[in-house]
N, C-alpha and C positions, 0 to 999 in steps of 0.2 A: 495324368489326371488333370495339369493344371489346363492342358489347352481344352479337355472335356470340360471344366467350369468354366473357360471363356466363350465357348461354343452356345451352352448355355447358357451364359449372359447377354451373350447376343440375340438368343432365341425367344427366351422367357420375358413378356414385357411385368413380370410379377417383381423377376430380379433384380433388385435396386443396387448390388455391388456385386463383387466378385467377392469378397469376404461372405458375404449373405448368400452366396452359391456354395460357395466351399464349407461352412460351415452350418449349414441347417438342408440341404438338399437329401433325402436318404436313396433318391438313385442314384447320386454321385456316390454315396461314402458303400451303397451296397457292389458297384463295379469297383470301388476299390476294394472291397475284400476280395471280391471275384477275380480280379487279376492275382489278389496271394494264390487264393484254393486251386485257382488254376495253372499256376505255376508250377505246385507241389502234386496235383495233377500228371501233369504230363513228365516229373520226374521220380511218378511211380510211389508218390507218398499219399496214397490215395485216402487213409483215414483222416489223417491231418486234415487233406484240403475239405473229407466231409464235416469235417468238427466244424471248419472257421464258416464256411456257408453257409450248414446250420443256426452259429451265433451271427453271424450276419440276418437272414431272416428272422431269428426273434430280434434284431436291434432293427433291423431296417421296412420289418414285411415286405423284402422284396427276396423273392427266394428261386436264384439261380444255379445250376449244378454245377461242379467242377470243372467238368468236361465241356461245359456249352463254350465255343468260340464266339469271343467278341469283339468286336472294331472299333476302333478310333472314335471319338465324338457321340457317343451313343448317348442321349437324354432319353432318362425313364423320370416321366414327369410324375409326382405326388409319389410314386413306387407304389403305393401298397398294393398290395394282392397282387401283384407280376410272380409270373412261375413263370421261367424258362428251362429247358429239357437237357439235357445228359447232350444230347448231340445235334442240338439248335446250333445254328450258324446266323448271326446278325455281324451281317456288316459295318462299313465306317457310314453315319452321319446321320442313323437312323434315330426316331420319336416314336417312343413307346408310352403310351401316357397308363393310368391306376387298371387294375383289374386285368391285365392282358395276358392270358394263357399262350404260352409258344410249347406247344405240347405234340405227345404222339396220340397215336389212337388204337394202336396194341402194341402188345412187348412182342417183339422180333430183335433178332440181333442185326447189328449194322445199323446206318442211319434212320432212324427214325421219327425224328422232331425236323422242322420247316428252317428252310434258309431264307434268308429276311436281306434282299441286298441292298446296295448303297442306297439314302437317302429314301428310305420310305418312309411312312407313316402309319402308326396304327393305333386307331382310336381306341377309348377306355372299354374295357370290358370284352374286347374283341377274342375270340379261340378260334387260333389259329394251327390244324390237327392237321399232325402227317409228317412225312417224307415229300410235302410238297418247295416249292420255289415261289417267293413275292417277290415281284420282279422291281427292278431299281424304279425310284419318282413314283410306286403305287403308292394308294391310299385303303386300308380297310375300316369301313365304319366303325363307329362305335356300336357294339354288340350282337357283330359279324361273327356269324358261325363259318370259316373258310376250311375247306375241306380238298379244294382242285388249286392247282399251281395258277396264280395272277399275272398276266403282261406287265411289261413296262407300261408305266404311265396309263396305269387304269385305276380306276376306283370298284371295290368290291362293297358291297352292303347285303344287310342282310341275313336268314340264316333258312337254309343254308344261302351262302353268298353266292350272287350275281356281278357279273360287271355291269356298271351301269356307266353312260356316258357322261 
């Protein structure tokens, strides 16, 4: 967690220290519960890790599932209203700023929430639904409905989304 606060002190021009990252950020302290829940998780303590999530989202409003894989350096700017899914996959270096659904769009079994890879970006408010793939260096607007899988290094806006150049 500590190189995730330094990531974000490099990122954030709001963050005046790394004590003032580490200590008032609630995407920071929401993936750190998200690493317990998911710990306990994948060692088959499945209520546990729903208890700590749960009180994670009322302390943080940022409400992630056990299950969801997550990368290295991930900033979820402001957190509130973030939901990500039982079987999202966000990778290392990603920006996730307030409001940003990482969701599915019907209950099937197997993967069903979007993989989010290295170093994208996705603006406030964004829902982003499926078993789709945002590909590494994209961008999706702020209060982008994405619904098809993003290239590399595109920008999607919109709803539903488009690439635009």
């Amino acid at each position: 967690m500590f190189a995730t606060a330094k990531a974000i002190l490099k990122q954030d021009p709001a963050a005046h220290s790394l004590m003032m990252v580490i200590l008032t950020y609630p995407g920071l302290h929401a993936l750190g519960y998200h690493r317990l829940a998911h710990w306990l998780h994948l060692h088959k303590q499945y209520l546990l890790g729903a208890i700590i999530a749960r009180l994670a989202a009322k302390r943080t409003g940022v409400t992630i599932a056990p299950g969801a894989q997550i990368g290295q350096r991930v900033f979820i700017d402001h957190g509130i209203g973030v939901v990500i899914g039982e079987t999202a996959v966000i990778e290392d270096d990603v920006t996730i700023l307030h409001g940003v659904t990482i969701g599915a769009r019907n209950i099937t079994s197997g993967r069903r929430h979007p993989h989010i890879k290295h170093h994208s970006f996705i603006g406030a408010h964004a829902q982003i639904l499926g078993p789709i793939t945002i590909a590494s260096y994209s961008k999706i607007g702020a209060n982008a409905v994405v619904l098809n899988d993003v290239p590399a290094h595109a920008t999607a806006v919109g709803n539903p989304a488009r690439i635009v150049k």
